[in-house]
N, C-alpha and C positions, 0 to 999 in steps of 0.2 A: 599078764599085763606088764607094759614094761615101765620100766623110773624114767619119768624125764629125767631130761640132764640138765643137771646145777645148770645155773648161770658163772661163765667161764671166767677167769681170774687175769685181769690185766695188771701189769706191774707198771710203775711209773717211774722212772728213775729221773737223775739230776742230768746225769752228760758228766766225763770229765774227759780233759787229754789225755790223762794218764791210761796206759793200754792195760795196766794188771788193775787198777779199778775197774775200768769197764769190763771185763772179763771177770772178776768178781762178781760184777752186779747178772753177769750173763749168765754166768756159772749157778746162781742163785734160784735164778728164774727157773735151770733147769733141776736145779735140785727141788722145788716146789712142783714141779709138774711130775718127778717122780714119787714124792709124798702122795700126789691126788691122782694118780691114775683116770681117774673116774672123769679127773675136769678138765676143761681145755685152757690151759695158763700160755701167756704170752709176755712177753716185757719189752720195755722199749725208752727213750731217753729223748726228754726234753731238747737237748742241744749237745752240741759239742764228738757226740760219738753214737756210732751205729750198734744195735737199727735203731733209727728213732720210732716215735711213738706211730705215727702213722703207718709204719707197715708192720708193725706190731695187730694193729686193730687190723688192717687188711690179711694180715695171718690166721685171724681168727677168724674173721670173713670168711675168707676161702675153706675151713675146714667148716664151715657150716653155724657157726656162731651167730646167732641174732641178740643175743640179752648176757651183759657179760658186767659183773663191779670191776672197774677202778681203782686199786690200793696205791696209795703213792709210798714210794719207795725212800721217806724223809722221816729225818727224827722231829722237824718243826715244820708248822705251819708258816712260810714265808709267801712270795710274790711266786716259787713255782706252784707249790700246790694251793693257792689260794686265786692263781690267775692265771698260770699259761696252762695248765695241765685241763681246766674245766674250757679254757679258749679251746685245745686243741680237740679235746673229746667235741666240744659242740661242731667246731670244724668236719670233725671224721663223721660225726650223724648225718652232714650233710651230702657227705661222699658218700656212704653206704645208707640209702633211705632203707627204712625198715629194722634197725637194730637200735635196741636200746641198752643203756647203763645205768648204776647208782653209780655215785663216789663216794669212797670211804675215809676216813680221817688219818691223820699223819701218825706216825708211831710212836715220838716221847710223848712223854715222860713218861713210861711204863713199868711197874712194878719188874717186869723180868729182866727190860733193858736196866737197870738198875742194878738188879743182879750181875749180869752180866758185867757194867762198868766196877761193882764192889773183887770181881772175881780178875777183872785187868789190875786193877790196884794191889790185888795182893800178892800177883805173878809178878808186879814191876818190884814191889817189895822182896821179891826171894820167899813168896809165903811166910813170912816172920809176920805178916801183920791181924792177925785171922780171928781175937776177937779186939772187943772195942778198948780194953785196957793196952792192946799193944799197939793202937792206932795212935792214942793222944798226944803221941808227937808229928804224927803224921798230917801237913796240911796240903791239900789236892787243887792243883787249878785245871778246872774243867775248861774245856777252848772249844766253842761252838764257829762255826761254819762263819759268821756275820753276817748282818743285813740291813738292807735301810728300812724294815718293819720293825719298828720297834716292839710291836707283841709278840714279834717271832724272836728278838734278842729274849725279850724277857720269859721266852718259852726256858732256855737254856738255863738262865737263873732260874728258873722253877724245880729245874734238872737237880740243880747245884743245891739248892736246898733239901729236896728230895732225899737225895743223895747221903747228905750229911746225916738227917733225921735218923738219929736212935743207932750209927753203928759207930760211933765212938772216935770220928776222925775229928781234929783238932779246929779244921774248921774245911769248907769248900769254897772256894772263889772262884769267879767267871772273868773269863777272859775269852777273846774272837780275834779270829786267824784273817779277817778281810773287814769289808765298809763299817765297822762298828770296835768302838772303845769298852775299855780301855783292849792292847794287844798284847801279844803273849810279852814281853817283855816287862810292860808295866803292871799287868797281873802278877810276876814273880816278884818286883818291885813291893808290890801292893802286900804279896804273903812277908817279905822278908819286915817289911813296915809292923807286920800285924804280931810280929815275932818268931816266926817260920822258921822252923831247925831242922825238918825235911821234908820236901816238897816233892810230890809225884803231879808230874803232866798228864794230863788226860783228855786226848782228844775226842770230843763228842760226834764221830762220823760213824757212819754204818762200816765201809769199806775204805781200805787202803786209798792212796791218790795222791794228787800235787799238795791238797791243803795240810791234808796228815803231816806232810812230808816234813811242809815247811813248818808246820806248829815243833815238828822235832829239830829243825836245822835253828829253830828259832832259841830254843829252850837251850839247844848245845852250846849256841852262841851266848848265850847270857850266863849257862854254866861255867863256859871259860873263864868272864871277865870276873863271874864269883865266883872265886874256885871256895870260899871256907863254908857254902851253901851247899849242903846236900841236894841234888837234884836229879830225880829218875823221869824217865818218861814211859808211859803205858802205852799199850796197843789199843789200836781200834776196837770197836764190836768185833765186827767182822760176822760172817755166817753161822752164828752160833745157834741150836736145836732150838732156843725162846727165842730168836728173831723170827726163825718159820713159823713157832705158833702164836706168834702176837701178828705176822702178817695173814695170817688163815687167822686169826679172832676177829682181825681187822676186814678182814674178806664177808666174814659170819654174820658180821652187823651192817654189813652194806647190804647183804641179800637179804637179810630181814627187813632192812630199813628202819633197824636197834642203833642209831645214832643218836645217842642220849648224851647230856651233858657229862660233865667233867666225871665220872665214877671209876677212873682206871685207879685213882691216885687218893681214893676218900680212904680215910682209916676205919667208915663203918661198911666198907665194904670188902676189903684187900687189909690181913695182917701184913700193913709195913712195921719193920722193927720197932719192937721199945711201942706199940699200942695194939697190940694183939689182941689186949681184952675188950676192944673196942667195937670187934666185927661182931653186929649184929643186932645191937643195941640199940633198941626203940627210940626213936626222936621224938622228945615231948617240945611242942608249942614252950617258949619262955619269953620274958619280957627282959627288956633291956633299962636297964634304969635310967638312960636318957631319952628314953620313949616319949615322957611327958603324958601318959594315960594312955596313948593309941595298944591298943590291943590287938595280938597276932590270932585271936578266935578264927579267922577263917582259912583253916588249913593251912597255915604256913609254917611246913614243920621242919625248920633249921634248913631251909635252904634248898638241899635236897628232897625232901620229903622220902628219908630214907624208911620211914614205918609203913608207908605205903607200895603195895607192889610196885615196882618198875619194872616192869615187860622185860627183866631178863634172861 
């Protein structure tokens, strides 16, 4: 008897000018179709640079694909993946009758990207910085992409929080390279306000490109005019082994149709630092003392309802 074949893995990227980003993002796509052998992976780009997403899906088409998830290829939920990317997939449905999709959710703030961005910070450091006692002078301005969504800015501050929680960095501050405040300039402002004796940049992008670029043209330029300011700059993500398996996780729960709320980022589900002893730990019903008597008696167990199975 034979295995059907999975439902095939479309990639969703941004678009940039830049030729060694999109060749990144290209490069990516095929290193995920070498992971999966088994599946038919395709990628393709909102705007700005080839192939775009439409013949990305007509790729798939043509090799025999009818049922395939969606993964967008973002760290935040903005206006691409929350509006052109589901415009254009419904578009391409109408172009190929007969084939269906899920879409699956954007990729921060994720325990491994996390990883990842603590593991750039310590390369910008010369590795000197690698536990939390050698951080505490160390304060990080994370610089996300910008947007005029403001749930997607404040995705980035979630990051920066994240971020900070339990590894011993002095503090994290957000800062945005385009439509959103404050900018890298007044973020380094902002650290040096806050007391900041060394500052690493951190740009919050998957791959290399124009925005990376200028968050570092940006940072040198303020480093000059402060020269008695320590200030380094960090690398992107970039294709690192946990961006492939959070986009194959990300992949996993669109085929199941396991898109549940917020659980990448719960402490009683994922040891993040500093509350390890936290994973696992039954949710008891409690009462809030400005309750005024109303009682949480009907299942409502802290939000999640982490004591109850969630189909994971």
């Amino acid at each position: 008897m034979t295995t059907p074949t999975p439902p095939a893995l479309l990639i969703a990227g941004h678009g940039t000018r830049d030729e060694a980003g999109a060749q990144a993002f290209r490069a990516f796509v095929e290193e995920l179709g070498r992971r999966r052998p088994d599946l038919p992976v395709a990628g393709g780009f909102i705007e700005l640079s080839p192939p775009p997403l439409a013949e990305a899906v007509g790729d798939l088409v043509g090799r025999g694909v009818r049922k395939f998830a969606a993964v967008p290829l973002m760290l935040v939920s903005a206006g691409h993946a929350k509006g052109d990317i589901p415009a254009a997939l419904a578009r391409e449905k109408e172009r190929h009758p007969g084939i269906s999709y899920t879409y699956g959710r954007p990729l921060g703030p994720h325990p491994s990207l996390l990883t990842v961005l603590e593991r750039r910070l310590d390369e910008a450091l010369g590795g000197s910085a690698r536990t939390p006692e050698d951080r505490s002078d160390v304060t990080v301005l994370l610089v996300g992409r910008g947007s005029t969504d403001p749930d997607a800015n404040a995705e980035v501050h979630k990051a920066a929080r994240l971020l900070w929680e339990g590894r011993g960095y002095a503090g994290v501050e957000t800062a945005f390279v385009s439509l959103a405040a404050p900018d890298v300039p007044s973020g380094l402002d902002r650290c040096v306000k806050l007391g900041a004796r060394r500052i690493v940049v951190l740009p919050y992008f998957l791959f290399t490109g124009i925005l990376p670029d200028r968050v570092r043209q940006q940072t040198e330029g303020w480093s000059a005019a402060n020269p008695d300011v320590e200030v380094l700059s960090a690398d992107v993500i970039g294709p690192e082994p946990e961006l492939i398996d959070l986009v194959m996780e990300r992949y996993e729960e669109a085929v199941r149709g396991d898109l549940r709320m917020n659980c990448d980022t719960c402490v009683y589900r994922i040891a993040l630092p500093g509350f390890e002893d936290k994973v696992g730990m039954p949710q008891q019903p409690h009462f809030h003392p400005d309750d005024d008597g109303h009682h949480h008696g009907h299942g409502h167990s802290h939000g999640h309802g982490h004591s109850h199975s969630h189909a994971h």
